[in-house]
C-alpha positions, -999 to +999 in steps of 0.1 A: +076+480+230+077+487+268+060+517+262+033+505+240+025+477+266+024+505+293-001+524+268-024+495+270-021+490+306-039+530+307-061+524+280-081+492+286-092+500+320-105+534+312-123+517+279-136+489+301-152+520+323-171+536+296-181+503+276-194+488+310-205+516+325-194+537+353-198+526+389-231+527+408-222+545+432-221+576+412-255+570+401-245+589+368-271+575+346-300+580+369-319+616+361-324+639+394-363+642+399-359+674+425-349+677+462-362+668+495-354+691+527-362+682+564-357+702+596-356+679+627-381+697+649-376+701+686-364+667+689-337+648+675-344+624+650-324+591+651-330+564+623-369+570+623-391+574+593-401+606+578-417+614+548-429+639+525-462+643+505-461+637+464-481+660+440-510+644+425-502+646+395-465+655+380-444+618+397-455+588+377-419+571+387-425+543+411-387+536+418-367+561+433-341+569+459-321+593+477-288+609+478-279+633+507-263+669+489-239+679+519-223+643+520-188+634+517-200+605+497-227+590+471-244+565+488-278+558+481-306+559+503-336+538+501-366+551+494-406+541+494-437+553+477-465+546+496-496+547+471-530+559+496-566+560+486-571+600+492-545+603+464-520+620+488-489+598+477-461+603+500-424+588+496-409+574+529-370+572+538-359+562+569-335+596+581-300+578+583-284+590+618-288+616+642-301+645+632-301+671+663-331+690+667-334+727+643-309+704+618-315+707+580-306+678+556-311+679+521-313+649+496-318+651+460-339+626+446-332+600+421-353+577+396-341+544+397-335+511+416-310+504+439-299+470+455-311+468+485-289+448+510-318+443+539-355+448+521-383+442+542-401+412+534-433+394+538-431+360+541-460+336+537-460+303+552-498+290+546-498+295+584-485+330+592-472+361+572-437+363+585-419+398+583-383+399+578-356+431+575-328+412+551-324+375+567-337+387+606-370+379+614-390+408+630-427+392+636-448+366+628-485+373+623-508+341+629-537+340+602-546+305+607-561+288+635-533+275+659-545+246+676-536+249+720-509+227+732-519+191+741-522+201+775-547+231+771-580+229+768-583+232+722-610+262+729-577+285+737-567+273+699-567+310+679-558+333+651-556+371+646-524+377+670-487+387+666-466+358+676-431+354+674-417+391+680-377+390+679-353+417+687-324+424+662-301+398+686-329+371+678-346+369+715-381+361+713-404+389+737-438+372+732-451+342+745-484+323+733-506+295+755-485+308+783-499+280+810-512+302+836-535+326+814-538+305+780-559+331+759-530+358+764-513+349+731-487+376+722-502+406+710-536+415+704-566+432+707-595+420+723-621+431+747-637+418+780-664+431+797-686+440+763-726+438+759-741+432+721-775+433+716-783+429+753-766+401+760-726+400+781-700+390+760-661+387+761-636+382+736-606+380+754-612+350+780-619+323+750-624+298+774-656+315+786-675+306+757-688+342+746-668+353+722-637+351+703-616+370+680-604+358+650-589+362+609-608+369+580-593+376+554-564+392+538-569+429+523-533+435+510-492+434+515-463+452+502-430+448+508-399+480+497-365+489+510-379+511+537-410+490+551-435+461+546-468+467+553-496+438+560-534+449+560-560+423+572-594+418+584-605+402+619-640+396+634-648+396+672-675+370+671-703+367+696-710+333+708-738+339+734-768+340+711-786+311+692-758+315+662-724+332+662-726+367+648-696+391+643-697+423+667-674+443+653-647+437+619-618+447+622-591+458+600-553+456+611-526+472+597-489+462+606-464+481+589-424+473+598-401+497+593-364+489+578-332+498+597-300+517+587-275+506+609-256+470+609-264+470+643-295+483+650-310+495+688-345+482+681-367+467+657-399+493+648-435+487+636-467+508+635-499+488+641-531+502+637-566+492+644-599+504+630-625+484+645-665+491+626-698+475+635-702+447+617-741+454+618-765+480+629-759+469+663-729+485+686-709+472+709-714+483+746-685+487+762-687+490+799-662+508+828-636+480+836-600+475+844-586+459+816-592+449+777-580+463+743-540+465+729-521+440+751-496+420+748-477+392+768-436+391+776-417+359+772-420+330+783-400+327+812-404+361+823-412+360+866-424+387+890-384+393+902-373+392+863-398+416+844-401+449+852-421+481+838-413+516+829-446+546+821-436+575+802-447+591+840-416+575+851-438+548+869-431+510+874-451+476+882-454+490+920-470+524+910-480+521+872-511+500+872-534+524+850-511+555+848-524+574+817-493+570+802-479+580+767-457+550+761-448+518+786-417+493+781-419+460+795-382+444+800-379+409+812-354+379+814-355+343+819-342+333+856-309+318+837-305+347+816-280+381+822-294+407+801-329+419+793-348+426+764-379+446+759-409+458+741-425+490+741-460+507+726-465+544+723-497+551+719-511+577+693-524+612+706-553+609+681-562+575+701-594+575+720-593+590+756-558+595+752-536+593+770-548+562+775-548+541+810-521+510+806-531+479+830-500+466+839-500+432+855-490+426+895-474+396+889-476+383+853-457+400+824-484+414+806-494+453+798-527+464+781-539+500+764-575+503+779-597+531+774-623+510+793-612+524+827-621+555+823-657+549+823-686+534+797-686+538+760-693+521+728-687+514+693-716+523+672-722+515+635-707+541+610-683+551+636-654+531+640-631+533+664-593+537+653-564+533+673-528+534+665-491+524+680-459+527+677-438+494+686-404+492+695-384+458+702-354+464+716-322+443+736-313+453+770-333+477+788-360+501+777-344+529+754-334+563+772-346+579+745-380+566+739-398+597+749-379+611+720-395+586+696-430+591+708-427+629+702-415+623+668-441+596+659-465+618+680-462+650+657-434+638+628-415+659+610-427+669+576-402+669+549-407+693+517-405+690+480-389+711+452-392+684+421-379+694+383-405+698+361-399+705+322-404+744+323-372+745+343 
């Protein structure tokens, strides 16, 4: 009888793992679509996205994921497929570790769903699209009008700006209706010395009366295991004629990238701007110090608590307009310890790049501005794009940020070797 009773003890469990299934994390059930290999060029790559391109025709699965060959173990790895207009599909994964430079890793590819511990979400709160990575928020995005504190003047109320940005340890490095320069709400893009149709306007100095930028309208969102991406349309509206008339639409694109590790260094976005006529009329854009992607620290942030760093290696003293690939701006409150930070590398395809980064004297501000390099203009049927990298990060800028902007600046290219049914 013992040994009958011992029989069962064996039996049940191993019936229980075939009736129910076996575990997921063999992913057993879920048919291998090919492989995907990636060299790390001459830079390492460190929890950053990389991607490869899909055939057009050949990959109708829309949920798959990744499992890496030379690991120990069979743990899956989300993947994205982002859908473009030109047809050339890619799938996105976000490169788990460090992976030193000349490195090959190879993943086969899975169809199937996976549960996702920490998607990246888009939140909508009928006054801002929220992004989050699991529970953490990352940004807010303001698409309705916020009306100025009480003890502003209302014509610094706005839209169209980036406001909350956290860091994974929940510090806020953004400020909005700061009190000494009101229109400086978190980030944005606006500029100020601009001429449209022969009269001077300026969209980022609201209070002048000339112009503003604000939201349009919503284009579209996603959300995935590996990012969440938010398109939407802005005007910059001239006020300085008989009527108000949009100058140039604008279409942004904020796209945040999910995180690997428990713990993770920084938060990452890519935002992108493409800003069009919005008639047959350009926008003059004339030689001056500042206007175009900016964006303002903390409040709290002082003179003797916020400091700068150029990819030149310069600082608030020397930096002012350094044509500079990337700049981190770290800052504390005056009751604070430890710093936390932002930083934007700019694109290599951006106009006049590198681009000249105002950095503030005394205020914690830092703007891209292509402006200071001399007159130029948006003209209808060519719009101007621009693109950045963000990275929101605890502590102090990242010692290896100039490791990030060469792999955002020329990303490594994964390949494909997919199954097909002649094989």
């Amino acid at each position: 009888m013992k040994l009958f009773s011992r029989y069962f003890q064996i039996l049940i469990p191993v019936l229980l793992f075939f009736l129910l299934g076996m575990p997921r994390t063999l992913h057993a059930v879920d048919p291998t679509l090919g492989q995907a290999t990636i060299t790390a060029g001459k830079q390492p790559i460190e929890n950053e996205p990389v991607f490869a391109d899909l055939p057009e025709t050949g990959f109708a699965h829309e949920a798959v994921y990744l499992i890496e060959k030379s690991a120990s173990e069979t743990k899956a790895i989300p993947a994205q497929i982002e859908i473009r207009k030109d047809k050339t599909n890619r799938l996105w994964w976000i490169l788990p570790g460090k992976t030193a430079a000349g490195v090959t890793r190879v993943f086969e590819i899975k169809a199937g769903t996976n549960k996702i511990e920490n998607p990246v979400s888009i939140k909508d709160t009928g006054k801002v699209y929220q992004f989050f990575i699991g529970t953490h928020p990352v940004l807010n995005y303001n698409y309705q009008h916020i009306p100025a504190p009480d003890s502003l003047d209302p014509l610094y109320g706005r839209s169209a700006h980036i406001h909350p940005i956290w860091t994974p340890r929940g510090k806020i490095v953004s400020d909005e209706f700061p009190p000494d320069h009101a229109h400086q709400s978190g980030q944005f893009l606006a500029y100020t010395k601009a001429k449209f149709e022969g009269r001077e306007t300026n969209f980022w100095e609201i209070k002048s009366k000339k112009g503003r930028v604000r939201f349009h309208k919503l284009i579209s969102q996603q959300e995935g295991p590996v990012f969440a991406e938010l398109k939407v349309e802005q005007e910059h509206v001239d006020l300085t004629g008989s009527e108000e008339k949009a100058a140039l639409m604008e279409t942004w694109t904020i796209r945040v990238w999910n995180q690997p590790e428990p713990q993770p260094e920084f938060w990452l976005y890519d935002i992108s701007s493409e800003a069009r006529c919005a008639s047959d009329s350009p926008l003059i854009l004339p030689q001056y110090h500042y206007g175009g992607m900016a964006i303002r620290g903390g409040r709290g942030w002082t003179k003797e608590t916020c400091r700068f760093l150029t990819s030149n290696g310069k600082t608030r003293e020397n930096g002012n307009h350094d044509r500079s690939r990337w700049c981190d701006m770290s800052g504390r409150k005056e009751n604070e310890d430890a710093l936390s930070g932002f930083t934007i590398l700019s694109h290599p395809a951006n106009f006049r790049f590198p681009e000249p980064v105002r950095i503030h004297p005394s205020m914690p501000y830092m703007v891209f501005t292509p402006s200071v390099l001399g007159d130029w203009k948006i003209e209808p049927g060519t719009p101007n794009i621009s693109r950045y990298r963000c990275l929101v990060h605890d502590g102090a800028a990242l010692q290896r940020t100039e490791q990030i902007w060469r792999n955002y600046a020329s990303p490594p290219q994964a390949t494909l070797q997919l199954i097909t049914e002649s094989n």
